[in-house]
Each structure stands twice: as structure tokens, then as C-alpha cells.
N, C-alpha and C positions, 0 to 999 in steps of 0.2 A: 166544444160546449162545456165541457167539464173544465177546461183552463179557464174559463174566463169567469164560471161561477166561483172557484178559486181565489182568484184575483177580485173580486166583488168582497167577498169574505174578507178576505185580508187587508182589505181600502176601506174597507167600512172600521174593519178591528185598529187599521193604524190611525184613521181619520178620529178615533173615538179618544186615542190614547193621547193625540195632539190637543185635542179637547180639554183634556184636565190635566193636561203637563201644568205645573205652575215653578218658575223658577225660584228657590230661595238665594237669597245674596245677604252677605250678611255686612255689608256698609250701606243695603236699601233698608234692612230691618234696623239698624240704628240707626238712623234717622225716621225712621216711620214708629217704631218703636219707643225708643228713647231718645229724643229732639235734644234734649237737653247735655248729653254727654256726647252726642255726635254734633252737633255745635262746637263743643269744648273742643273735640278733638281735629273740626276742621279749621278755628280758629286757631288752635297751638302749632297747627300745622303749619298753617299763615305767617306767625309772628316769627317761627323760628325760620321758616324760608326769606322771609324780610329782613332779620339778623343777620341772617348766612351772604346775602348778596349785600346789606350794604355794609357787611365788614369790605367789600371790594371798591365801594366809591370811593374815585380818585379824594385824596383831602387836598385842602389849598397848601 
């Protein structure tokens, strides 16, 4: 009896902490936060990935 009031305690107290877990990320907060420079950075991101591969298209 006494274990399983235990364990009721402890599911309740984990269950609670699962509740208000909230993850911070901090490439969701630039963009949710600041659109404007997390744009920037996923376009520069872009352009310079697009440079880098077509320095390798075959040329005629």
C-alpha cells in the first residue's frame, strides 16, 4: 500500500513537471522573435550554399 501511494506521488509530481517543461531553441526564437534577421541568415545561408555547388557545374 504504502509503494503504490509513493509512486501515485511521484506520477502526479513528474506528470506535473512534463506540464510546464517548455523547450527554448534558439533558431525557433529567431525566427519567432526576430523574422527579419533569421530570414537574413536563412537566405545567406542559401545563396552561399548555391555559390559553393555551382562553382562545381560542369562549364561547356
Amino acid at each position: 500500500m504504502r509503494i503504490s501511494v509513493l509512486a501515485m506521488v511521484v506520477d502526479t509530481y513528474q506528470n506535473n513537471m512534463e506540464a510546464r517543461y517548455q523547450e527554448k531553441s534558439m533558431l525557433t526564437n529567431l525566427f519567432v522573435e526576430n523574422k527579419f534577421w533569421g530570414w537574413m541568415g536563412l537566405t545567406s545561408i542559401v545563396i552561399c550554399l548555391g555559390i559553393f555547388f555551382w562553382s562545381f557545374y560542369p562549364k561547356d
